[in-house]
C-alpha positions in Angstrom: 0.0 0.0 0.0 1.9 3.3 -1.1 1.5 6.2 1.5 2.0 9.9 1.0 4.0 11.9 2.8 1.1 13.2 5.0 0.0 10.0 5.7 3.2 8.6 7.4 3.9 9.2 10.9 6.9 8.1 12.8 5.6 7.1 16.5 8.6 7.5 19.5 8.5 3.6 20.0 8.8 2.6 16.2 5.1 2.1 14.9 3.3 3.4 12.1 0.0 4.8 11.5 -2.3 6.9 10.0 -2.8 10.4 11.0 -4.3 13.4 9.2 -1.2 15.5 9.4 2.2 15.3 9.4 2.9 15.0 13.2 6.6 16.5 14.5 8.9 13.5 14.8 10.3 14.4 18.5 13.0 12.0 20.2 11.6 10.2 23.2 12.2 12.2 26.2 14.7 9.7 27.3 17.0 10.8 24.2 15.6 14.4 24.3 18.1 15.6 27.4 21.6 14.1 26.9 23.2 12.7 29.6 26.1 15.5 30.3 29.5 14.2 30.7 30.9 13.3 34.1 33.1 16.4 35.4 36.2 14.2 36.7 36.3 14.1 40.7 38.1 17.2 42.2 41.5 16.3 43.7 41.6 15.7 47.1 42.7 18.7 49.4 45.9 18.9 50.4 46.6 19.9 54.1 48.1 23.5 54.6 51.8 23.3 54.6 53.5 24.7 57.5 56.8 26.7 56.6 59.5 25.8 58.6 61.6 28.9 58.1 58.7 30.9 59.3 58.1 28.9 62.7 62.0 28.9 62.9 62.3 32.8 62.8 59.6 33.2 65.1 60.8 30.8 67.6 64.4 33.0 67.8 62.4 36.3 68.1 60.7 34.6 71.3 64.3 33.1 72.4 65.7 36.2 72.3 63.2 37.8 74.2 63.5 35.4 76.9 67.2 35.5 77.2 67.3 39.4 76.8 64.8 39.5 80.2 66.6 36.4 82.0 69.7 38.6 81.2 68.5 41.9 82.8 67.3 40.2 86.0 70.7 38.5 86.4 72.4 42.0 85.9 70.0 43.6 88.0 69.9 41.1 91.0 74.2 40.9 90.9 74.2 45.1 90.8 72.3 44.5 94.1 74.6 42.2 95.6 77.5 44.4 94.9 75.5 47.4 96.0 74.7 45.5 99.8 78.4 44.5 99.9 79.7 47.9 99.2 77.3 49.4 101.4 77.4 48.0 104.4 74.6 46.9 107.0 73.8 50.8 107.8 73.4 51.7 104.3 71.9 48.9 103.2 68.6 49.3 100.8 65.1 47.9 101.9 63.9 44.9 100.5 61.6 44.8 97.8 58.0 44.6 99.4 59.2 46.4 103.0 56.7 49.3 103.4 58.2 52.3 102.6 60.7 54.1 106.2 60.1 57.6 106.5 62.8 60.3 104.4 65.9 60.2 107.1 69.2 62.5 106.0 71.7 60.1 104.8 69.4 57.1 104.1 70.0 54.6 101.6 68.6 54.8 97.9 67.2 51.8 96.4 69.9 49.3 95.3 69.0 50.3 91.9 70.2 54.0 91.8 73.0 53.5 94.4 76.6 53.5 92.6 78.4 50.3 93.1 81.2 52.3 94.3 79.2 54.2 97.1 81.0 54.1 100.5 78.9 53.7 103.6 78.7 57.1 105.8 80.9 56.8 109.2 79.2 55.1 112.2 79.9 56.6 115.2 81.4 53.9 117.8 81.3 54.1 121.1 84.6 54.1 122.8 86.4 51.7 125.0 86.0 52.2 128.1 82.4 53.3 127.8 81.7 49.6 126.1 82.4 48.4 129.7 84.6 44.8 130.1 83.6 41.3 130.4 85.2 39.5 133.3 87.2 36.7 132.5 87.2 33.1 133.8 89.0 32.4 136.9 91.9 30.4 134.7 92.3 33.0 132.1 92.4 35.2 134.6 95.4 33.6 136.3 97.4 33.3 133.0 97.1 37.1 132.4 98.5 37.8 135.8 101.5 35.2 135.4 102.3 37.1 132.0 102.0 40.2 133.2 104.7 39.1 135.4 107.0 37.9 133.8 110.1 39.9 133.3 110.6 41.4 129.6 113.0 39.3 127.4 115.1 40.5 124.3 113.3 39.0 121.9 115.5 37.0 119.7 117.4 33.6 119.9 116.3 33.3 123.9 112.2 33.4 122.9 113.1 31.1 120.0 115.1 28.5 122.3 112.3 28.9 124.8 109.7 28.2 121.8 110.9 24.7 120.6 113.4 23.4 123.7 112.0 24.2 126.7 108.5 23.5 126.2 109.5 19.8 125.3 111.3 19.5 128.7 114.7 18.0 126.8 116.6 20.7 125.4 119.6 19.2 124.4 118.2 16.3 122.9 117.5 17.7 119.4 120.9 19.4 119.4 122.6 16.6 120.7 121.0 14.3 117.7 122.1 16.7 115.0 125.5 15.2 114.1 124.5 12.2 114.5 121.9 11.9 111.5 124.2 14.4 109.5 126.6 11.6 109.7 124.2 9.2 108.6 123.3 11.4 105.9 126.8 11.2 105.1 127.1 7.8 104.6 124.3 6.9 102.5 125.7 9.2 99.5 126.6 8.0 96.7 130.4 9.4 96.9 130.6 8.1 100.5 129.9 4.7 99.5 131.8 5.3 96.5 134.9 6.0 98.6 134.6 3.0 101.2 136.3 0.1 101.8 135.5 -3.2 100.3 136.4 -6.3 101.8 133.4 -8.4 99.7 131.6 -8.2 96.0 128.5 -6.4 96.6 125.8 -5.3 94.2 125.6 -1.9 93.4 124.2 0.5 90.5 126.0 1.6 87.1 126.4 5.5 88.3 128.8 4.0 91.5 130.6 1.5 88.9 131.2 4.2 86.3 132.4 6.8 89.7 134.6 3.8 90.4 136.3 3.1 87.2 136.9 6.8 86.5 133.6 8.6 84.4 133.7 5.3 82.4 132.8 1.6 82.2 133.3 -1.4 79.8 129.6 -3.3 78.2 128.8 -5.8 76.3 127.2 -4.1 73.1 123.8 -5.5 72.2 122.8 -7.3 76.0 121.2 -6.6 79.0 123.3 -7.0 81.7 121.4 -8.6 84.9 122.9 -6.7 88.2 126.0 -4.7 88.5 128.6 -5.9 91.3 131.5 -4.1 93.1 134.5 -5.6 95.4 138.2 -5.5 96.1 140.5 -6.3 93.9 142.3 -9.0 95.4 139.2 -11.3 95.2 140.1 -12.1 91.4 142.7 -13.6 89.9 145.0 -11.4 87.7 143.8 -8.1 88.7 145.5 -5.3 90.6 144.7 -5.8 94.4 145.0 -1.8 95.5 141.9 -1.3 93.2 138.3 -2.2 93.0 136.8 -4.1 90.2 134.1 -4.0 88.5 131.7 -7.2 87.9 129.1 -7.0 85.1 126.7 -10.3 84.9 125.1 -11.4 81.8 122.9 -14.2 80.8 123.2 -15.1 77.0 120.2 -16.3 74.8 121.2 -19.9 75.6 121.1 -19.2 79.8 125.0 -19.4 80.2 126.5 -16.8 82.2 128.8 -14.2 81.4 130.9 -11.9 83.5 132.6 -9.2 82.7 135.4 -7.8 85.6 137.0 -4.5 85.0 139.6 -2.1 86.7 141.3 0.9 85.8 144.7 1.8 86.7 146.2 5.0 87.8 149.7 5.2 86.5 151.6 7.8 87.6 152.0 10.9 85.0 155.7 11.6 86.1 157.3 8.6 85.4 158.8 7.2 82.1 157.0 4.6 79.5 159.6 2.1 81.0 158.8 2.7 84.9 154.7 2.5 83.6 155.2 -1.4 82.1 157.2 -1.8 85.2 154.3 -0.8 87.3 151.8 -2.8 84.9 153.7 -5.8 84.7 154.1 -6.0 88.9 150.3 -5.0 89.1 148.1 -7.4 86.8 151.2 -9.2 85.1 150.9 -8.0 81.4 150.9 -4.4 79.9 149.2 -2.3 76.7 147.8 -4.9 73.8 148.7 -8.3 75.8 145.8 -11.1 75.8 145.6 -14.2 78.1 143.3 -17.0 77.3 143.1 -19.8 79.6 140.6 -22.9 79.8 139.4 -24.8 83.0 138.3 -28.3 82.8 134.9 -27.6 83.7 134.1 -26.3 80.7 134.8 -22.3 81.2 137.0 -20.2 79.6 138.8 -17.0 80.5 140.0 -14.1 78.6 141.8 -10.5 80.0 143.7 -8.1 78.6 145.1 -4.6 79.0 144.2 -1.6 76.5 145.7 1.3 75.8 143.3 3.4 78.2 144.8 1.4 81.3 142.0 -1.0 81.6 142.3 -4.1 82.6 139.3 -7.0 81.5 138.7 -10.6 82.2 135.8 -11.8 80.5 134.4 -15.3 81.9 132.3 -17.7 80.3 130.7 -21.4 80.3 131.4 -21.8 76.5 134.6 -22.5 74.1 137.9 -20.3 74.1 137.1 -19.5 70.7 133.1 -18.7 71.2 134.3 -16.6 74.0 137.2 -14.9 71.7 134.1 -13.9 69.2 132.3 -11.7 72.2 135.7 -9.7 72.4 134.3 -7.3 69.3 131.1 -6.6 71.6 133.0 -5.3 73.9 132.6 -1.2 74.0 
C-alpha cells in the first residue's frame, strides 16, 4: 500500500499509523536531554603546609626575648649584691616589698640607683671604756696575771730556744741528735759509698761502677746486663789488688753466664813509659795490647787483657775459648 508523505507518521516507539497530518517526529524524552559528561572528581585537598623557616624565625624572636629578660634580671639582681656588699649593714637598701621608712638624712637609695662604688657614711662607735669589760674566767684570769709578770725578754734567739726546747722539757736532745743523722746522711751518699772500703763483692748501680772506674765503664754491646757488682781487687785472679773491680753479669740467649770484671789503673803521669810497664807488669802481670786465654776443665774459659786506656778486663764464660774470643768485638 503506497503512502504519502502526509499519511506517514513516525511514532517514539517505532510504529506506524495513520494520521491526518504530518505529526513533528520528536525523540523520546529519554533521548531528548543528553546525559552530560561526568566532570572528573576534584582532587583531594591537600593539608596547609607549615613553613618551617617561618616557625624557625619566630621561635628565635621569642628566644631572644626570653634571654634578653633572663639577662637583665641577672644584671640587676648581681648590681644588688655588689650594691649590699659595698654598702654596708647601715646603708643597706630595703627589701623589695618592705613598706616604705620615713625620708631620714643620709638614708640609703634603692639598690637600683646606688653607685656600686658608694662608700657607707661613718658610724659613730662608742669608745672603749664606755663599752664596759667582760670578766674573764678564773683560769684565764690567772694566766694574764703570770704574764703580766714575767720579766721582759730580748726577743731574739732566747724566745726562740724557749719556743721549741724548753716547752719539750729536753733541750739538748735535738741538738745533741744533730750530728748524729748528719753523719748518717753522710754515709748513705753516693760518693761516700763510693769511697769505702770493700772487703766483699756487693751489688751496686752503674752511676757507683762508672764513679769507680773513672767517668767510664766497659759493656757488652747489644745485651742486658742482669745486676752490677763491686768488690776489692784482690778477690780475682789477675787483677791489681789496690783497686776495686768491677763485675758486670750477663745471661746469653742460651742461659749461660757471662761476666765481665774491670779495673782501671792510675799510672803515675811523672814517670817514664819504661817505669809505667814496670808498674803494669808487677800490678796485673801483662801491659798495653797483651791477651791471656786460659781454659778450666769444667768447661769455662777466661780471657783479660790490658788496653791502651789502662784498663784491665777478664771476660768469663761457660762456653769454648774461641766462642768466647768472638764476644771480644762486643765489647765497647
Amino acid at each position: 500500500m503506497s503512502k504519502t508523505a502526509k499519511e506517514v507518521a513516525v511514532d517514539i516507539d517505532g510504529s506506524t499509523q495513520k494520521s491526518p497530518a504530518i505529526r513533528q517526529v520528536f525523540p523520546r524524552e529519554v533521548e531528548r536531554h543528553a546525559p552530560l559528561p561526568e566532570a572528573p572528581p576534584a582532587p583531594a585537598g591537600r593539608p596547609p603546609r607549615i613553613d618551617i623557616t617561618t616557625l624557625a624565625w619566630a621561635a628565635s624572636i621569642v628566644l631572644a626575648l626570653g634571654v634578653g629578660y633572663l639577662a637583665r634580671e641577672v644584671r640587676l639582681a648581681r648590681r644588688e649584691v655588689v650594691t649590699l656588699a659595698a654598702a654596708g649593714p647601715d646603708t643597706a637598701a630595703p627589701a623589695r616589698g618592705a613598706p616604705p621608712t620615713s625620708p631620714v638624712a643620709g638614708a640609703a637609695r634603692p639598690a637600683r640607683a646606688t653607685s656600686p662604688t658608694a662608700r657607707p657614711r661613718p658610724v659613730a662607735v662608742k669608745p672603749l671604756a664606755a663599752r664596759g669589760t667582760k670578766p674573764l674566767p678564773p683560769d684565764a684570769a690567772a694566766g694574764t696575771a703570770a704574764l703580766g709578770a714575767r720579766p721582759p725578754t730580748t726577743g731574739g734567739a732566747a724566745d726562740r730556744r724557749q719556743a721549741t726546747g724548753a716547752g719539750a722539757g729536753a733541750p739538748g736532745i735535738a741538738s745533741a741528735g744533730a750530728p748524729a743523722f748528719r753523719a748518717r746522711a753522710a754515709e748513705r751518699t753516693p760518693e761516700a759509698r763510693a769511697a769505702e772500703p770493700l772487703s766483699t763483692f756487693r751489688r751496686t748501680t752503674t752511676d757507683e761502677a762508672v764513679r769507680r772506674l773513672g767517668g767510664t765503664i766497659r759493656l757488652l754491646d747489644g745485651m742486658f746486663s742482669d745486676h752490677v757488682e763491686v768488690g776489692p781487687g784482690h778477690l780475682v785472679s789477675g787483677a791489681d789488688p789496690n783497686h776495686a773491680v768491677v763485675r758486670v753479669v750477663y745471661t746469653d740467649a742460651q742461659g749461660r753466664r757471662l761476666t765481665l770484671e774491670e779495673q782501671r789503673l792510675l799510672l803515675p803521669a811523672d814517670t817514664s813509659t819504661a817505669a809505667r810497664l814496670t808498674y803494669l807488669m808487677n800490678a796485673v802481670g801483662m801491659t798495653w795490647g797483651d791477651t791471656l786465654v786460659t781454659a778450666a776443665p769444667s768447661g769455662t774459659a777466661r780471657i783479660r787483657w790490658m788496653d791502651r786506656k789502662n784498663f784491665w778486663v777478664s771476660l768469663t764464660g761457660s762456653m769454648p775459648p774461641d766462642s768466647l774470643r768472638v764476644m771480644l768485638d762486643r765489647i765497647r
